[in-house]
N, C-alpha and C positions, 0 to 999 in steps of 0.2 A: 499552529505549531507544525515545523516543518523540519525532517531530521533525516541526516544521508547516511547511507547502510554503512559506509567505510570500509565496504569490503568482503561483511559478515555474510551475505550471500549470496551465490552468482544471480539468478535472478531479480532480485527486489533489488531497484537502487536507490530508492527514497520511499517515505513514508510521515503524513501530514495526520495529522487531526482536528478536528473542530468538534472543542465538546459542547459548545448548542447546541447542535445539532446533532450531534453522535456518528458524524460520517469521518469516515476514512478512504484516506486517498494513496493509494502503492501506485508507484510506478515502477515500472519494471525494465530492467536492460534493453527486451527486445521495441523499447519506443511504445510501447502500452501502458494506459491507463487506467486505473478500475476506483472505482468513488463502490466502498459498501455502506447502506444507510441502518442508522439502528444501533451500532455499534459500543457495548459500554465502554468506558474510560480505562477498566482492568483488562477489557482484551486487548484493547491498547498497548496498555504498559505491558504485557506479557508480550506482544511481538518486538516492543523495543528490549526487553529481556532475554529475547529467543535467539541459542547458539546460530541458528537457524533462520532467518524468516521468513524464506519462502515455504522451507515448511511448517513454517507455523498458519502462515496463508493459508495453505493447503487443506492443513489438520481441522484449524482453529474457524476460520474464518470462512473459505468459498462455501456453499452450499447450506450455510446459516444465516445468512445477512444477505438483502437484496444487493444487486449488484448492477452497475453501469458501465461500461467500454467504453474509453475515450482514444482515440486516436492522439496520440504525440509526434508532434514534427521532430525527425531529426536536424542536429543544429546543420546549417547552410541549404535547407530545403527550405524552394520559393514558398510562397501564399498562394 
């Protein structure tokens, strides 16, 4: 499940989940990625309910859930 912020806040500009596995995946305007593992289904739905979600990110989610950096290309950068 894969769902784009439309606008709701400047940082986060998308945001995925996979409930197998309870990861979540924000990406974020400045071309970063972060996968947090562990993640229940309700903090889920509360950032896709958040006036907010980067700070929900922020509040809710950094420093609770393991967390991974991924590098995102921006669009028209080689390989």
């Amino acid at each position: 499940m894969f769902r784009q912020s439309a606008g709701r806040s400047g940082a986060v500009r998308s945001v995925g989940y996979d409930p197998t596995t309870k990861a979540l995946l924000v990406i974020c305007e400045n071309a970063g990625a972060y996968r947090y593992a562990g993640v229940p289904k309700e903090v889920y739905d509360g950032l896709l309910a958040a006036p907010s979600r980067e700070r929900f990110v922020r509040e809710s989610i950094e420093g609770r859930y393991p967390r991974e950096k991924f590098p995102c290309m921006m669009v028209g950068e080689d390989v």
